[in-house]
Each structure stands twice: as C-alpha cells, then as structure tokens.
ROSE-640633 format. One record per residue (C-alpha): residue number from 1; residue in three letters; z, x, y. Coordinates in steps of 0.001 Angstrom, whole numbers. Each point is the difference from the previous one (the first is absolute). Example, Ala and Ser with C-alpha at 12.3 -4.5 7.8 and 13.67 -1.06 7.14 Angstrom:
<pts>
<k: 1 | r: ALA | up: 7800 | east: 12300 | north: -4500>
<k: 2 | r: SER | up: -660 | east: 1370 | north: 3440>
</pts>
This chain:
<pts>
<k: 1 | r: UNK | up: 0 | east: 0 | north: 0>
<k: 2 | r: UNK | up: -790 | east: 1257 | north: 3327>
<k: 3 | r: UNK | up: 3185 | east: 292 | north: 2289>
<k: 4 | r: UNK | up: 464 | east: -1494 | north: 3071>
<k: 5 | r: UNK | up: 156 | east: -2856 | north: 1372>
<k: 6 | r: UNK | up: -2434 | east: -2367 | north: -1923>
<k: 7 | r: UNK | up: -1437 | east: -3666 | north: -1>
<k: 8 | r: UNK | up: -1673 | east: -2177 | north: -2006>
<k: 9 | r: UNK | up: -3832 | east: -1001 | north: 233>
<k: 10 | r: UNK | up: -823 | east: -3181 | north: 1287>
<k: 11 | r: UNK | up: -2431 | east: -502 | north: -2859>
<k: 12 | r: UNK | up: 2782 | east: -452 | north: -2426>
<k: 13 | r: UNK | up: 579 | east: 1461 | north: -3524>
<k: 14 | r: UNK | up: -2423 | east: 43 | north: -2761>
<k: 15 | r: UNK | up: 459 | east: -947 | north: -3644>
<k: 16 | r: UNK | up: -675 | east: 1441 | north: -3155>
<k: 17 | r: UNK | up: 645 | east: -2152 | north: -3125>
<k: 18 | r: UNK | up: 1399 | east: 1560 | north: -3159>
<k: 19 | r: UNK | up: 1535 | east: -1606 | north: -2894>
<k: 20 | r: UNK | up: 3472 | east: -1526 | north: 919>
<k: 21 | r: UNK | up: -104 | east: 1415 | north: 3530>
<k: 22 | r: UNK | up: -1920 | east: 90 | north: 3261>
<k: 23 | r: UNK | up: -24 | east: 3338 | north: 1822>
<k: 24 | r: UNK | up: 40 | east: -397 | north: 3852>
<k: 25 | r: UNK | up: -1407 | east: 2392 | north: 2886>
<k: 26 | r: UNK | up: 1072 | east: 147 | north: 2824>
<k: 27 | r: UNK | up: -2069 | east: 1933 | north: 2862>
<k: 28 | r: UNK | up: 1881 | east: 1437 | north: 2541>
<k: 29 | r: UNK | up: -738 | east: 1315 | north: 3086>
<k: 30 | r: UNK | up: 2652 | east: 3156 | north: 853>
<k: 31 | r: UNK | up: 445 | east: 1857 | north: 3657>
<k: 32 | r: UNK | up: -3431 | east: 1954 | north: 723>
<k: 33 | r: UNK | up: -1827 | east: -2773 | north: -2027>
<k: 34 | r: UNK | up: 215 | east: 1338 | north: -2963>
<k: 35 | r: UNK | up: -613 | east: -2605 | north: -3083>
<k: 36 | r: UNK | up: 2192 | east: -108 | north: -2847>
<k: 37 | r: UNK | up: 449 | east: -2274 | north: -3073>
<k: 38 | r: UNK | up: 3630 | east: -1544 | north: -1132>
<k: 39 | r: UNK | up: -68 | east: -882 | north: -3755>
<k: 40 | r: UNK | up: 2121 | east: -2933 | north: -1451>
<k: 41 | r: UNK | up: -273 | east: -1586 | north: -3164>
<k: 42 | r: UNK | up: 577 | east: -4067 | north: -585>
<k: 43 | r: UNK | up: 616 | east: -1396 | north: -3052>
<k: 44 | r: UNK | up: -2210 | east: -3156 | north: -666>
<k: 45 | r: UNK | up: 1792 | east: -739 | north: -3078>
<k: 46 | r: UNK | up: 3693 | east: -631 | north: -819>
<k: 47 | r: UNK | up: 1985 | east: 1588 | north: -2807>
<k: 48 | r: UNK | up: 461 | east: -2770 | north: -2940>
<k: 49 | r: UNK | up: 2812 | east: -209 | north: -2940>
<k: 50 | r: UNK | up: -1504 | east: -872 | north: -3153>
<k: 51 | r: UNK | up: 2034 | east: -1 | north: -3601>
<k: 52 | r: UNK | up: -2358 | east: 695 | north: -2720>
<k: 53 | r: UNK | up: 2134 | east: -797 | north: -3131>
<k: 54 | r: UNK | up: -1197 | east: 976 | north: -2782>
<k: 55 | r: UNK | up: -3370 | east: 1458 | north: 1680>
<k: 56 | r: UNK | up: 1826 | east: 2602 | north: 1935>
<k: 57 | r: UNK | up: -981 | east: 2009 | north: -3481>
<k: 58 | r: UNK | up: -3730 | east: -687 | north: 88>
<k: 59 | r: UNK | up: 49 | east: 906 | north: 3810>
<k: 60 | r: UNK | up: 1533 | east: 3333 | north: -645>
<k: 61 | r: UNK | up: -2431 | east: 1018 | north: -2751>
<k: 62 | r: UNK | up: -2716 | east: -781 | north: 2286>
<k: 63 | r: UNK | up: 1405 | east: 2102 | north: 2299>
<k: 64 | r: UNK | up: 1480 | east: 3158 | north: -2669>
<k: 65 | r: UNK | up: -3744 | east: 109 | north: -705>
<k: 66 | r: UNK | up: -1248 | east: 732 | north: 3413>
<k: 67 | r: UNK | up: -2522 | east: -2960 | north: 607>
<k: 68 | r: UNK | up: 2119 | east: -1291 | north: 2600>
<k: 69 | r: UNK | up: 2040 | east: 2076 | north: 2673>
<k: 70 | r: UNK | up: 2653 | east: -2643 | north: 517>
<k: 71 | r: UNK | up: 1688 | east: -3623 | north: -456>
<k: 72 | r: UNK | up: -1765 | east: -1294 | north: 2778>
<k: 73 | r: UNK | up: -3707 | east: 1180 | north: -1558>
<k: 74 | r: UNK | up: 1343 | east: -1407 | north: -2702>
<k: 75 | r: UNK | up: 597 | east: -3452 | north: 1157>
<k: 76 | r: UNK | up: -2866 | east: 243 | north: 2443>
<k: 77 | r: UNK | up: -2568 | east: 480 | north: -3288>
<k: 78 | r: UNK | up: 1652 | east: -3348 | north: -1536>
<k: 79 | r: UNK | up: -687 | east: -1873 | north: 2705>
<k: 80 | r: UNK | up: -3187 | east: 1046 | north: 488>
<k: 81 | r: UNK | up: -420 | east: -1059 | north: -3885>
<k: 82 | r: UNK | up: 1068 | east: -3215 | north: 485>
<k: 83 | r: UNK | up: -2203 | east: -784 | north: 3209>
<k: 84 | r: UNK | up: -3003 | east: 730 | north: -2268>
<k: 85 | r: UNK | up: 1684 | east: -1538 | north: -2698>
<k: 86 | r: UNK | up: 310 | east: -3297 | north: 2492>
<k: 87 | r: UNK | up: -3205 | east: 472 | north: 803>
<k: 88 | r: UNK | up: -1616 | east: -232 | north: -3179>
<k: 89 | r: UNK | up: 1491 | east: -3405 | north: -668>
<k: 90 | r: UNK | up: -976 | east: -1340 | north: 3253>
<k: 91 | r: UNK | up: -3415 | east: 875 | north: -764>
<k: 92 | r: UNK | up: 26 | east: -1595 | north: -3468>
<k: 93 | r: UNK | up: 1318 | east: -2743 | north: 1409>
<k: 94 | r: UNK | up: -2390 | east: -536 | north: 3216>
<k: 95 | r: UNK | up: -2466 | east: 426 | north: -2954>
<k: 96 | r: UNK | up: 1123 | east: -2718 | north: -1818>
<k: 97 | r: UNK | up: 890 | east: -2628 | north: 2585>
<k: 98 | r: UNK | up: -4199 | east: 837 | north: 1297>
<k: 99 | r: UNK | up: -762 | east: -453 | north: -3157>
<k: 100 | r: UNK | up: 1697 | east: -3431 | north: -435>
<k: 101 | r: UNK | up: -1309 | east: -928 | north: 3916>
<k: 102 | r: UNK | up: -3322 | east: 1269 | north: -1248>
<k: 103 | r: UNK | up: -400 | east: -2124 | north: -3626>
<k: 104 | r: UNK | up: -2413 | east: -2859 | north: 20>
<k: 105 | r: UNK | up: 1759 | east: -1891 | north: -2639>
<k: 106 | r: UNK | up: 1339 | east: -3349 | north: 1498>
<k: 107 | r: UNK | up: 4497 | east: -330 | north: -21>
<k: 108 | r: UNK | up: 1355 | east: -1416 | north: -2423>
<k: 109 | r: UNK | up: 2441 | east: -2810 | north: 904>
<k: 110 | r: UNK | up: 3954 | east: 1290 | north: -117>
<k: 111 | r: UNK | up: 653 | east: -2747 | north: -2457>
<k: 112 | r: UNK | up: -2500 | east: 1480 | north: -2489>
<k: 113 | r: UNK | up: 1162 | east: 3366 | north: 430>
<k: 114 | r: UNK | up: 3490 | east: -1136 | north: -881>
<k: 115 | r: UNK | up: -1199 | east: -1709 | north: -2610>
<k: 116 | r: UNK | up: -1723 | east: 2805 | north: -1839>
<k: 117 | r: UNK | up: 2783 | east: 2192 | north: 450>
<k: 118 | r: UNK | up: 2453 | east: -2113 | north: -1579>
<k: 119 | r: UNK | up: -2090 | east: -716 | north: -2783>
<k: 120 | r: UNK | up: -1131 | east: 3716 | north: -323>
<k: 121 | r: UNK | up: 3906 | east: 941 | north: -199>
<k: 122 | r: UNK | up: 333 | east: -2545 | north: -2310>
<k: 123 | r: UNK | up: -2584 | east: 994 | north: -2654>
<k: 124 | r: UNK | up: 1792 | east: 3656 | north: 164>
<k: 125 | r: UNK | up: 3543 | east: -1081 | north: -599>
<k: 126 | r: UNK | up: -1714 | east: -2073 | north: -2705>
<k: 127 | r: UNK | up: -1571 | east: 3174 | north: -1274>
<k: 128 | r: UNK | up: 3400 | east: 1866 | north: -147>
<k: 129 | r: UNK | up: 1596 | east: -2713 | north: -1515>
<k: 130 | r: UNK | up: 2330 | east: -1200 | north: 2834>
<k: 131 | r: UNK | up: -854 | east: -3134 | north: 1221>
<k: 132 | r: UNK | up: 623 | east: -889 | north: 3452>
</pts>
C-alpha cells in the first residue's frame, strides 16, 4: 500500500467472483495521485452445520482417497448429483405429460376408468387366491 494520506475512487470497487467469496477492489487515489488497489474478500456464502450419520464414513473415504479436497466439495458434488438427478425426472415427466397432451385417442370417461381398475384388481386377487 502506498503511504500517505489516501482516498477512494469515485468509480467504486470492482468484483471478482470465486467460489464462496467475492473479492473486492478498491482504487484509491493517495497524495501525489498515485493509484493503489485495497483488497477485501466477501463471503457470498454462509457456513452450514450438517450431521451426516452414518454417511460421515462414505464422506471421509471420498475424501482419504483424494478426489475431493474437503467436506464442503464433498457436499457440493451431491448436490450437484441430485440437481441432475431432479432433472432427469422432470424431463421424463414433461415427456410424458406431452405425450398424454399429444395422443389422439379420445378420454375415457372417469367412471370407466374406475371401473376397469376395480375389475382388473379383482381378476389378480382372484389369481392369487384372495378374494376381495
């Protein structure tokens, strides 16, 4: 840092976005115009608490074998799995409903479908030898 007495730049600090934190600029403007930079870091995320049970073992395999550097990676990889995971089934699902928006086959009355269903389950208890 540049001594003296010093100022900071009407432009305001500048961000640069890592994971978890935000380091901030500052320009300053010192005695004799000199320009400097302050550095401060801001944390974007908050520390969380989480018991693991009985996966507190699986987590520190993963990280005795190297492929993760910490907890946090750790947990950070699982979610990640389950967004895609999510995903997925969203997709499959969206598929389906389009699908069922998208057949030309006229509805079938509630009734009916009720109908068929009960006699359906009835055949199969039937079939296993406990009548219903």
């Amino acid at each position: 840092m540049i001594e003296g007495a010093c100022r900071r730049d009407a432009a305001g600090p500048f961000r640069v976005h890592g994971r978890g934190h935000v380091d901030v600029y500052d320009e300053v403007i010192c005695d004799g115009g000199q320009r400097a930079l302050e550095y401060r870091t801001m944390r974007t995320s908050k520390p969380v608490t989480v018991t693991l049970g009985e996966m507190q073992e699986r987590v520190e395999a993963r990280l005795q074998s190297g492929a993760y550097a910490s907890v946090s990676e750790v947990v950070r990889a699982g979610l990640r799995a389950l967004d895609r995971e999510e995903a997925a089934i969203d997709a499959v699902l969206r598929e389906k409903v389009r699908d069922a928006l998208d057949d030309p086959r006229p509805s079938l009355p509630a009734d009916q479908v009720f109908d068929e269903l009960r006699a359906h389950h009835a055949a199969r208890m039937k079939a296993a030898g406990r009548d219903a």
